[in-house]
C-alpha positions as CSV (number, residue, x, y, z in Angstrom):
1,X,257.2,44.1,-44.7
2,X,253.8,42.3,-45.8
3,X,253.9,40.7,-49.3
4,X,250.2,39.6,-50.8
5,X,249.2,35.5,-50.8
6,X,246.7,34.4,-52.8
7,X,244.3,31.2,-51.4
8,X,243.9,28.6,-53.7
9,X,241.1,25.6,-52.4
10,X,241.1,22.6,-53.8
11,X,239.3,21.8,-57.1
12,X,238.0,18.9,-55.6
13,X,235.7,20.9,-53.3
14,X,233.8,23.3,-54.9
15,X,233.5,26.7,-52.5
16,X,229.1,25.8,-51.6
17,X,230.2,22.5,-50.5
18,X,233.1,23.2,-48.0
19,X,232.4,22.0,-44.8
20,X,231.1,23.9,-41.6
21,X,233.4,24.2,-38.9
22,X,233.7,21.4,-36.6
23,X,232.3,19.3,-39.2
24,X,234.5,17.0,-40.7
25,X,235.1,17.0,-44.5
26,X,234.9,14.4,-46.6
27,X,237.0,14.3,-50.2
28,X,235.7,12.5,-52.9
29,X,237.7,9.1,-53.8
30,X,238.4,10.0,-57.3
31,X,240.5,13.5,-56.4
32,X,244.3,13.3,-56.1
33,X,246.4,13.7,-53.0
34,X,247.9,16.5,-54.2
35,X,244.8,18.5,-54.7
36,X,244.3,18.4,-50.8
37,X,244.8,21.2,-48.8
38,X,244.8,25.3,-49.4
39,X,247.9,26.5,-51.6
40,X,248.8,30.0,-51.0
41,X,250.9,31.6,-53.7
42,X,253.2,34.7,-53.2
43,X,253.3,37.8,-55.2
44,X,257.2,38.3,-55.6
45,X,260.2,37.9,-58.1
46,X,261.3,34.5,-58.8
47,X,264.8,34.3,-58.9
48,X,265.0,30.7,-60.0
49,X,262.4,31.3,-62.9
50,X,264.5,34.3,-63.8
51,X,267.8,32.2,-63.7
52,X,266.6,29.0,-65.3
53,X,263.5,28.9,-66.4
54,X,263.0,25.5,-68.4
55,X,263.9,24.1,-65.1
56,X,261.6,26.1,-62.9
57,X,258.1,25.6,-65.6
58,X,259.5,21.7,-65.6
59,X,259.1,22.0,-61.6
60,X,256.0,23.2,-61.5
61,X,254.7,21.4,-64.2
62,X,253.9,24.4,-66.3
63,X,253.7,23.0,-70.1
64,X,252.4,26.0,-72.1
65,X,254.2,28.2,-70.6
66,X,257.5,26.1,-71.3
67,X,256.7,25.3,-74.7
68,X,255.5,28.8,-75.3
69,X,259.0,30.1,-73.8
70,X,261.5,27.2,-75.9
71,X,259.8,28.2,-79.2
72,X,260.3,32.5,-78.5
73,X,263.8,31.0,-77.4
74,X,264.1,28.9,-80.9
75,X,263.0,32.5,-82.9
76,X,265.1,34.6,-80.7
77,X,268.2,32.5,-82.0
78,X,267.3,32.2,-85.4
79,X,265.2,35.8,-86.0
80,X,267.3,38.3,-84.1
81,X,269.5,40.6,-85.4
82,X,273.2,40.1,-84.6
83,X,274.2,41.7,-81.2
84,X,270.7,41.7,-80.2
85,X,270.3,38.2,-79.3
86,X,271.6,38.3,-75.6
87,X,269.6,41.6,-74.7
88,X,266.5,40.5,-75.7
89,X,267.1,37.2,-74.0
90,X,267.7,38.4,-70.9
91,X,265.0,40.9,-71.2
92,X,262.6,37.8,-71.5
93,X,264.4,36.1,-69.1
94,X,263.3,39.1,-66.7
95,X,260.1,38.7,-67.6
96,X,259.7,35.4,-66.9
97,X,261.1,36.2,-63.3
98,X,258.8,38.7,-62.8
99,X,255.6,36.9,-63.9
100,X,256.3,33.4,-62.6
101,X,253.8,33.4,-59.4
102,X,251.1,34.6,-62.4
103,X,251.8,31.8,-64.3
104,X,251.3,29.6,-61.6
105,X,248.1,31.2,-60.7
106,X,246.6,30.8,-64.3
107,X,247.2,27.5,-64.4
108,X,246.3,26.7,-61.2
109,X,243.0,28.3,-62.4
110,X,243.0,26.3,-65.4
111,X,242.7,23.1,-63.5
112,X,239.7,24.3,-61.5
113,X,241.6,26.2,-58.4
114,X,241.0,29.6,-59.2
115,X,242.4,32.3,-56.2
116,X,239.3,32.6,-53.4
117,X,240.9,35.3,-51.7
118,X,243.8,37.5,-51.2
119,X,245.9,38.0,-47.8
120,X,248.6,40.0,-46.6
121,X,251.1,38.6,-44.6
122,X,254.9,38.6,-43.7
123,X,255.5,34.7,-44.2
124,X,253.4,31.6,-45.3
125,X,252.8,30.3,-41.9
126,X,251.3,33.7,-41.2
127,X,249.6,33.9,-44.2
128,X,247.9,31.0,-43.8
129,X,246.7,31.8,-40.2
130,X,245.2,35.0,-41.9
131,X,243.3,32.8,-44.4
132,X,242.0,30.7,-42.0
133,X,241.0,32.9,-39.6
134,X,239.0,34.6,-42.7
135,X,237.8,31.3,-43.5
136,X,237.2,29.4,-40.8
137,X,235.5,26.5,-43.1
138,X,238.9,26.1,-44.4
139,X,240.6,24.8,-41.6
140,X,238.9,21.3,-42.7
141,X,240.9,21.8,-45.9
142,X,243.8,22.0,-44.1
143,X,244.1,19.5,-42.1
144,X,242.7,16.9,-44.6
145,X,246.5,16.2,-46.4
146,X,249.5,17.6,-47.8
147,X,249.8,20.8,-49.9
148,X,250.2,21.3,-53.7
């Protein structure tokens, strides 16, 4: 069963300047380790975001979304209507399991790393591979560091 990736390149290297093939590529000084490298992002359920998800926006550094999902949990407490609380709760909860990989995508996108492309793939490993082989220029990306 395939499930879809999408590419993210690294902010630090805008799409006109990547690198031929066989050339090698040259990062500037000022952008973070981190940043190096293609990030592919899967298109599934989270579990973990569904289960706890303070802890999973806290692991992937996703502020808004946190902040946005403690204050609808302060209202929720205080707002609902007796009986309704744990419902509507868990409904949210849901939500957030089922939009997580989106939120990571916006604010990947938010700090300049907007999804280049889209693959379909069983695993990451072959995911990548597809990517690659789509983008050849890429493979410079790749092997310059560690991924996001």
């Amino acid at each position: 069963m395939s499930r879809a990736w999408t590419v993210h390149p690294p902010a630090s290297l805008p799409a006109s300047s990547v690198p031929a093939a066989g050339t090698p590529a040259r990062r500037p000084a000022a952008a973070p380790a981190r940043d190096a490298g293609l990030l592919l992002i899967p298109e599934r359920f989270s579990l973990l975001a569904a289960l706890l998800p303070p802890l999973w926006f806290l692991l992937h550094r996703l502020w808004w979304p946190l902040l946005a999902y403690l204050v609808f949990s302060l209202a929720l407490a205080m707002l609902a209507p007796r009986g309704s609380a744990l419902p509507l709760g868990l409904a949210a909860q849901l939500l957030v399991g089922l939009h997580a990989q989106d939120l990571r995508r916006w604010q990947l996108a938010r700090r300049g790393r907007p999804a280049a492309a889209v693959v379909l793939a069983r695993d990451e490993a072959a995911a990548m591979l597809r990517a690659l082989d789509a983008r050849p220029d890429w493979a410079a990306l790749e092997a310059k560091g560690p991924r996001a």
